[in-house]
C-alpha positions in Angstrom: -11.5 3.2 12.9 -12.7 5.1 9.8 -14.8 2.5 7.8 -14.0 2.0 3.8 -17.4 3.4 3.6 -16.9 7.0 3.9 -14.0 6.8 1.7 -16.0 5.6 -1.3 -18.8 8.7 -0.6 -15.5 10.8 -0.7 -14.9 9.5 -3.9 -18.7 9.8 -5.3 -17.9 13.5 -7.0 -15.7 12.0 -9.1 -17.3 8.6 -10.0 -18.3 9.8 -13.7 -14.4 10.5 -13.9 -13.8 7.0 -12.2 -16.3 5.4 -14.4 -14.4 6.6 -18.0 -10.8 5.7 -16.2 -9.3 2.5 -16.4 -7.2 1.5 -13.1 -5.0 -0.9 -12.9 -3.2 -2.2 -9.6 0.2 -3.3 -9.5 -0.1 -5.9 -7.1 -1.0 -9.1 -6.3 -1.5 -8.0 -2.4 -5.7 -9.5 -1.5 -5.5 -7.3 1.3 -4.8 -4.1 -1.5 -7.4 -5.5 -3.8 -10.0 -5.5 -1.0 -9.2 -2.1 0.3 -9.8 -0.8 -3.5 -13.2 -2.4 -3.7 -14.5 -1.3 -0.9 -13.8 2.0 -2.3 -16.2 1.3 -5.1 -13.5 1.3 -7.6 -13.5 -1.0 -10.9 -9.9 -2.0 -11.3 -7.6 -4.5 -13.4 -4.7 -6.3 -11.8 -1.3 -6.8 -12.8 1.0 -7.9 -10.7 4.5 -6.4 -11.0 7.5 -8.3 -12.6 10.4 -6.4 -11.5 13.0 -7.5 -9.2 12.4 -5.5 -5.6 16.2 -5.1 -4.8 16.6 -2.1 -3.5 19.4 -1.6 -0.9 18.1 -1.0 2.7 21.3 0.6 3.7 21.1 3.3 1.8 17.8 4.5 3.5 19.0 4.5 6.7 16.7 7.0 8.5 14.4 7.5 5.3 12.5 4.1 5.5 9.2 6.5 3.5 11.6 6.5 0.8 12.4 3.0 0.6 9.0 2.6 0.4 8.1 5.6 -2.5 10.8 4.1 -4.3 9.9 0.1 -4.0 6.2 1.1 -5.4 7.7 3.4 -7.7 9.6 -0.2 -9.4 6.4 -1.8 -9.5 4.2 1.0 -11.1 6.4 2.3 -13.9 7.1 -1.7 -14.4 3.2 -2.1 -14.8 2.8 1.2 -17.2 5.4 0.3 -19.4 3.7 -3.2 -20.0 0.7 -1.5 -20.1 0.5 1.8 -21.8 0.6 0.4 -25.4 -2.7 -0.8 -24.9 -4.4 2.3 -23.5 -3.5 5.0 -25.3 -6.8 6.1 -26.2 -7.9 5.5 -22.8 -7.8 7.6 -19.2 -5.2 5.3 -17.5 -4.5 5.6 -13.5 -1.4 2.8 -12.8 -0.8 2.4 -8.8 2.3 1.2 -7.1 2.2 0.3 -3.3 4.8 -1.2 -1.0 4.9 -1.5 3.2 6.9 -1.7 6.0 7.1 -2.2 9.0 10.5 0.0 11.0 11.5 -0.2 14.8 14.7 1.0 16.3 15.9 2.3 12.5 15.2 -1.4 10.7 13.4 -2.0 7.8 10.8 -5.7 8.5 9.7 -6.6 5.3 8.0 -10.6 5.5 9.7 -13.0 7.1 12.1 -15.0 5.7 11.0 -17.9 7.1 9.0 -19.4 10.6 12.8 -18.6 12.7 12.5 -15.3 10.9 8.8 -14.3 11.9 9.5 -15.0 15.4 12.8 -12.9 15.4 10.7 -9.9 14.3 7.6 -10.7 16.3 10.4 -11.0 19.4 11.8 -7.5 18.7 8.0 -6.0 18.0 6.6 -7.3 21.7 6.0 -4.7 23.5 7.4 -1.8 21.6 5.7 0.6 19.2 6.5 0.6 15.6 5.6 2.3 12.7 4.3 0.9 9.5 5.0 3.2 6.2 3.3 2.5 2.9 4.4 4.2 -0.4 2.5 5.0 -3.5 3.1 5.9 -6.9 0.2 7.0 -9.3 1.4 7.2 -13.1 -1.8 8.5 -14.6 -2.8 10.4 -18.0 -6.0 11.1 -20.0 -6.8 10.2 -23.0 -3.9 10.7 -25.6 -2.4 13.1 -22.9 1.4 12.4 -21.4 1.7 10.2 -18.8 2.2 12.3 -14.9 3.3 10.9 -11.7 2.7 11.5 -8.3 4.2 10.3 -5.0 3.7 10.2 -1.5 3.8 8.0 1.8 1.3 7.8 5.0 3.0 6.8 8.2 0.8 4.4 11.2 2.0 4.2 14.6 1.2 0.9 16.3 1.9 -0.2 19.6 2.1 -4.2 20.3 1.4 -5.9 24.1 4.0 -7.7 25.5 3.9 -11.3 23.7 5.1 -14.3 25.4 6.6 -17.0 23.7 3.8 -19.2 23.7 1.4 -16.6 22.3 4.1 -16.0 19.1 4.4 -19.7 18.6 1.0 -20.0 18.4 0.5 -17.1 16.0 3.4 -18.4 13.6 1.4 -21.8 13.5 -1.4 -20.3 12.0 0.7 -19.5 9.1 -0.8 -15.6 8.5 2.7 -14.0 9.8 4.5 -15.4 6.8 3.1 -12.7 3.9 3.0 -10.0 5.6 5.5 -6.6 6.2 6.3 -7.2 9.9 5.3 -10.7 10.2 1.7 -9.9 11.6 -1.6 -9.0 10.0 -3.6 -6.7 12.2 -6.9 -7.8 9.5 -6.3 -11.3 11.0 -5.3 -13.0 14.4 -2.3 -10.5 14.7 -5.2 -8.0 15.1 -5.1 -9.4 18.9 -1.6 -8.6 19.5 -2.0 -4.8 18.6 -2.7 -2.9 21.6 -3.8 0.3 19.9 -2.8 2.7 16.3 -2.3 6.0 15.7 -2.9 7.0 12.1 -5.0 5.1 9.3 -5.7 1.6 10.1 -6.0 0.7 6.4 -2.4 2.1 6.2 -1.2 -1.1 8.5 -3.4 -3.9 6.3 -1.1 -2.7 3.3 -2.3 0.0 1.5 -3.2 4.0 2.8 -6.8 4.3 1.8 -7.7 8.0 3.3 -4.3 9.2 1.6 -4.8 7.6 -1.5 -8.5 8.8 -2.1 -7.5 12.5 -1.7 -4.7 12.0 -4.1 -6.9 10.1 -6.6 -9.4 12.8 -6.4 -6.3 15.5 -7.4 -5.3 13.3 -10.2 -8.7 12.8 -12.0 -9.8 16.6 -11.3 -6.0 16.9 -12.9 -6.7 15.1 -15.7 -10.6 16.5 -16.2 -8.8 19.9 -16.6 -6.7 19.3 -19.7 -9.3 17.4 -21.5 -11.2 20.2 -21.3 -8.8 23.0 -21.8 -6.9 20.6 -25.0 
């Protein structure tokens, strides 16, 4: 896979934008914390408050919605607790949520260890596809606040699991935070027998994606201050 690496040198032409921006992360997720530093990027986090109830039936075929609109929640909760604060400041707020979908159902984390192994039951063997949505609520300095959306989509195909092997893996306790009830970063990385798309996308947040998106909004932002 692509390493973190390259992302951050994709980043470097706008690092004296990055370095004048505060970012804030709306999420308590370590595994979208670490993604973001090893982009290089200096960032405050604040988890999200809000309730995330949205109803799953009414995305029934649109699962990359139910994800846009679950980090949506998060980051406008985030800015609005934020933005009195930072007024005078460049302000970039992200919102992230994933799933995992197979067969039309949305796997968010387990419910519990009978839980995990229902999913990990219906995962073995079968592909899947993990989807991650993202919200960026960003403005410069005294500007009005913007928004952008969008989603990255990973296909992943898991080995045939026997029962013993997801026993064992629910023991460890790792299957219990995460979208899908596996964490390919961890252990679960031994049940995935290959991906197509951004790894980074199945850890929890869509780091190729997001960088190019990042790179619009500050070059966005750069633009007004300049023409205001």
């Amino acid at each position: 896979f692509t390493s973190t690496r390259e992302f951050e040198t994709m980043l470097e032409p706008m690092r004296y934008l990055l370095d004048k921006t505060t970012i804030i992360l709306a999420s308590a997720s370590p595994r979208r914390k670490e993604i973001l530093l090893n982009l290089g990027l200096t960032f405050d986090v604040k988890p999200s408050t809000v309730d995330e109830n949205l109803e799953k039936s009414k995305y029934v075929g649109r699962p990359f919605d139910y994800t846009v609109d679950t980090a949506a929640l998060k980051a406008d909760d985030v800015f609005k607790a934020v933005i009195k604060d930072h007024e005078s400041d460049n302000l970039v707020v992200i919102g992230c949520d994933t799933v995992v979908t197979h067969g039309g159902t949305i796997y968010e984390k387990p419910k519990d260890v009978g839980d995990a192994a229902r999913i990990l039951n219906i995962l073995s063997g079968n592909s899947h596809i993990v989807y991650s949505g993202v919200k960026l609520i960003y403005k410069e300095k005294g500007g009005e606040k913007r928004e952008e959306t969008f989603y990255e989509a990973t296909e992943v195909e898991f080995a045939e699991l026997s029962e013993e092997v997801i026993n064992g893996y629910i023991a460890t306790g790792e299957p219990m935070d995460k979208a899908g009830g596996y964490g390919i970063q961890g252990r679960g990385g031994s049940l995935v027998r290959g991906i197509k798309g951004d790894y980074f996308n199945v850890m929890g947040f869509p780091a190729h994606t997001f960088s190019l998106k990042l790179t619009e909004c500050l070059k966005e932002m750069n633009n007004s201050t300049q023409t205001s």
